[in-house]
Structure formats: C-alpha cells, structure tokens
N, C-alpha and C positions, 0 to 999 in steps of 0.2 A: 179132444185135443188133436187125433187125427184128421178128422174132419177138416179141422181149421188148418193143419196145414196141407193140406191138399190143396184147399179152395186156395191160400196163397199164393200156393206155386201155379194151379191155373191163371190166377189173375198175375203172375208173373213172367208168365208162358214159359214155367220148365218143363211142364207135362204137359202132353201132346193129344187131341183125342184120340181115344182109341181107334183102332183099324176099323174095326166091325162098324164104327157108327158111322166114320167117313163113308164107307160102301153102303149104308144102308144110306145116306144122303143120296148119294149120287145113283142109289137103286130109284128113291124117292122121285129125283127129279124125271130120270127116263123113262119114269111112269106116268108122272104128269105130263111131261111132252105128249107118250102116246095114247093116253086119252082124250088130250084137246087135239091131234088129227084125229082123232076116231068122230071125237063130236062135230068136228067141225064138216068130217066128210058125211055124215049121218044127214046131217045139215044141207048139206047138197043135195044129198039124195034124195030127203023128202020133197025140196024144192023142185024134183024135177028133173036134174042136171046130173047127167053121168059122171064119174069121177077120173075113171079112167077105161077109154072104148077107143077101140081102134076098127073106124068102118073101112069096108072093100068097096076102090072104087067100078067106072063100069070096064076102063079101060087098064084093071090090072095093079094100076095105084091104093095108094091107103091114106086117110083121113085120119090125122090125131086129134084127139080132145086138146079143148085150151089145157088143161089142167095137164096132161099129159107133155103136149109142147112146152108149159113153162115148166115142167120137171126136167126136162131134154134142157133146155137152155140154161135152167141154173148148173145143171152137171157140165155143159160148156165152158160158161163162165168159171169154174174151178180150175182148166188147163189155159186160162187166158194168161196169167202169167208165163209159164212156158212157150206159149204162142209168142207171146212180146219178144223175149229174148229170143227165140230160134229160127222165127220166119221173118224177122224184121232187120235193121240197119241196127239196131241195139246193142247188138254181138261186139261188131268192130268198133264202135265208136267208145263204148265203155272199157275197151281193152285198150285202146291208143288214150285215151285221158287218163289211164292207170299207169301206162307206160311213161307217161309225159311228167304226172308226177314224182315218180317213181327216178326219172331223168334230172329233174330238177332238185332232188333232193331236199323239199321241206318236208319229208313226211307224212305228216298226217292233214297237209294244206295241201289244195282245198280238202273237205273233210270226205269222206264218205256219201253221204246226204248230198251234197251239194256237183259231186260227179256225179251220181243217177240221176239227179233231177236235171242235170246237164243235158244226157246222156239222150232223158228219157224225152225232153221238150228238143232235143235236135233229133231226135228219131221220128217223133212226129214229123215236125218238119217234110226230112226225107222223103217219109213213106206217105205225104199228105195224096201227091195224086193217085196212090196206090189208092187209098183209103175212100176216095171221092170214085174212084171210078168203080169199086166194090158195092157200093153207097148206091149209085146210080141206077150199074147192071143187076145186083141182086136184091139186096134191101129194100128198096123205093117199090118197086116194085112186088116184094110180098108184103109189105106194108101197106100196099093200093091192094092187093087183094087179085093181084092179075095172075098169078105164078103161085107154084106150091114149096112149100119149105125146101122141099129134095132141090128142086131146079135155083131156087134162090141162093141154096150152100152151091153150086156148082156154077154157077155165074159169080158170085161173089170168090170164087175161089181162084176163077181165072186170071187177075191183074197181080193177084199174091204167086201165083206160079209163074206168068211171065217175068216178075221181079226178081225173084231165085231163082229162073234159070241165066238169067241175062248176068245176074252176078259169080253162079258156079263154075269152076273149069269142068273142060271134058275131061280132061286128066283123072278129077276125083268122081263122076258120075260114072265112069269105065271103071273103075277100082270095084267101089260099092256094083256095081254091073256082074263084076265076073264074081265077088261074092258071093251075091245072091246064087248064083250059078248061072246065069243069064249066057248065052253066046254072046249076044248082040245087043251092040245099048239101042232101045228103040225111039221114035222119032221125039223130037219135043211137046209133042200134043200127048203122047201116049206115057213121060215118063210119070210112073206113080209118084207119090207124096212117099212111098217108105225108103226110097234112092234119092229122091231130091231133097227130102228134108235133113239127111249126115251127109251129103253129098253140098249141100247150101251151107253148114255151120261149118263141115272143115276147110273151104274155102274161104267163109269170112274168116276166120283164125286166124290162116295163111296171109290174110291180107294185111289183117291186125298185126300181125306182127311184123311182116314188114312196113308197114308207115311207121312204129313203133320203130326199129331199127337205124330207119333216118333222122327220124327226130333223138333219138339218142346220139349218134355221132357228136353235134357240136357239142353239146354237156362233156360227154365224155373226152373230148380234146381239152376241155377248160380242165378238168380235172387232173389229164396229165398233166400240162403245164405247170397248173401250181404244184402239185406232187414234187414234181423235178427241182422248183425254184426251191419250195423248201429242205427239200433234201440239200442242196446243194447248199445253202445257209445253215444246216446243220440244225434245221428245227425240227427235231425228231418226231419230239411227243407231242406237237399240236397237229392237231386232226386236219388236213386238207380239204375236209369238206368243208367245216366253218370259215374256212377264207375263201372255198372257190365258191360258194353258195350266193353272196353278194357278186360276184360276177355272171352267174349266170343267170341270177333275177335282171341283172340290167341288162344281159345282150338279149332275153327276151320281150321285155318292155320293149326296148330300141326296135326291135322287127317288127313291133305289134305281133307277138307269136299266138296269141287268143283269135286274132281274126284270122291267124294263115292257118291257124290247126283246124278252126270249126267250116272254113273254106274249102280247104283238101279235102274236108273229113263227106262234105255235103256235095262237092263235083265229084268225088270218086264212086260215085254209087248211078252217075253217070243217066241223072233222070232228068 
C-alpha cells in the first residue's frame, strides 16, 4: 500500500528525487565528459598529433599547437560579451534608447529585445570601419599565414584603441592616471588597455547621459503643461501621464524622432 502511494506521488511530482541521486547523475555525466576527452585525445596521440606542445621559436618567439590555440580562442570568445558592451559604441547607444523610452513613457514599448537588437545592429554599424580595418591589419593576415597570433592580436587591436581614445576625455584618463599612481598620463601609443578601458566606459556614460538629458527636456515640458492644465480644472485623481502620453507620441512622429535619435546617436561617435 506504501508502495503504491509513493509511486503516486512521483508520478504526481510531490516527491522530489532524492539529493544523493541527483549528484550521482551529474557525478555521472562529468565522468562521461572526461572520458570522451581522454579518448578522444588518446585518439590524437596515437595518430601522431600532439595535444598540447608549445615549441621555442629561433628568434625567442613560441609556437602553439592548433589544439592549443583553439583552446585560447574559445576562452576569448567567453569575454566577447563584455568586449561588445565596454569597447564598443554599445554602451551609449543602449543607454540613450533606455532613456528615450523611459522619456516617452510607454513603458515597456518598445520591449527589451527589440532595444538591444537596436542597439546591437546600430553598433555594428558604427563600429563597422573599426571592425574592417581590424579584419585587414590583423586577421587576414594570420589567416594567410604571414604573421603570428601575438602580432595579429596587436595589429588588430590598434583601430579598437584609436576608437577609444578619440572618444575618451583627458579629464577621465588623468583621474584613472593618478589612481594607478602614475605621475604622468603617458603618450597615446603607450596608454595601457587597464586606463583606457574605465577611462573609455566612464566617458561613454557621461555622454549617454547627456544626449539622454536633451532628449528628456521636451517630454518633460509636455508633462508640465498638462500637469498644470489639469490641476487647474481640478482633475486631481487622473493620472497626467495618460493624457500627456498621446501628445508626446505625436510631437515625436511629427519630428521623425527615430531618424534624429539613430542620426545623433551615429554622427556623435564622429567616424
């Protein structure tokens, strides 16, 4: 009789498996992961093929294994996200379309989803001749086989550093400067990536928030307005957002406010 209501309540889902079995699954599985890399580099090896060797070149350099370099490049591609957002036009452009909606008070229009994917295809955009001249001087060229990984990440990293610096103030690269403890901020060929890169994201902020600022001003005048009109008619308890809300959809229709934000948003990066 037990039995049978046990098996019930499993097939009802009151009772839960137990702990022990859940961990012995998932012991299960991370043992079968690391036997099929075992077998599979076992597999290599009888084939021949190192797994992971790192030769000494003659002039001082070093030589990765493929297997090696794509273990390097997947651990890359892990901080691509980060990348997008911190070294790119991403920053500001998704803060001013959060401000804007935020200004126009629908809410939750447009949705989430459809500001990053705004966000993220007018960031392309932007950052396209960054991205082609990266492509050119570093990429293409380890890809042909002429250049080594090391010099291909330092040519490709040059058009991403002249972009961030051309958009950072001196103001915030001197801050972060005398943090570090630095005397002297030094030339623009020589600043590191660990000054330029919070020295590049608190400037976009700073920027974000101001174009955010101007595009708030007219909203925020329609909002007095009607504030005042209904207060003065003694409409207490209706909300002023719901009657200023159709007026601010139209005064931004009327300017085409879609082409003058994604305009600003793509001259102000001044490429």
């Amino acid at each position: 009789m037990k039995n049978r209501e046990i098996q019930s309540n499993l097939q009802a889902g009151a009772v839960q498996p137990a702990p022990a079995t859940r961990y012995r699954t998932k012991l299960f599985k991370v043992l079968a992961v690391g036997v099929l890399l075992l077998i599979t580099s076992t597999a290599i090896a009888q084939n021949g093929l190192a797994v992971v060797t790192v030769s000494p070149g003659s002039n001082g350099s070093q030589t990765y294994t493929v297997t090696l370099q794509i273990l390097m490049l997947m651990t890359a591609l892990s901080l691509l996200p980060a990348a997008l957002i911190m070294m790119t036009s991403f920053t500001r452009v998704i803060i001013v379309l959060a401000i804007l909606r935020q200004a126009l008070g629908t809410a939750q229009t447009p949705s989430n989803q459809i500001l990053i994917g705004l966000a993220l295809f007018l960031s392309l955009f932007i950052m396209s001749p960054v991205f082609e001249q990266a492509y050119q001087d570093g990429l293409k060229p380890y890809m042909d086989e002429q250049i080594g990984s090391e010099q291909a990440l330092e040519k490709a990293a040059v058009p991403f550093r002249k972009f961030m610096l051309d958009q950072t103030r001196e103001a915030d690269l001197l801050m972060f400067t005398r943090i570090s403890g630095k005397s002297t901020l030094p030339s623009r060929d020589e600043v590191p990536f660990s000054l330029l890169l919070p020295s590049f994201v608190t400037s976009e902020l700073k920027t974000a928030f101001q174009i955010g600022f101007l595009i708030f001003l007219p909203f925020l005048v329609i909002d007095l307005v009607v504030a005042s009109v209904l207060m003065a008619m003694g409409m207490m308890m209706l909300s002023p957002m719901i009657i200023s809300l159709p007026f601010k959809l139209m005064l931004f229709v009327l300017v085409d406010g879609w082409s003058l934000i994604m305009g600003t948003l793509a001259s102000s990066f001044y490429l």
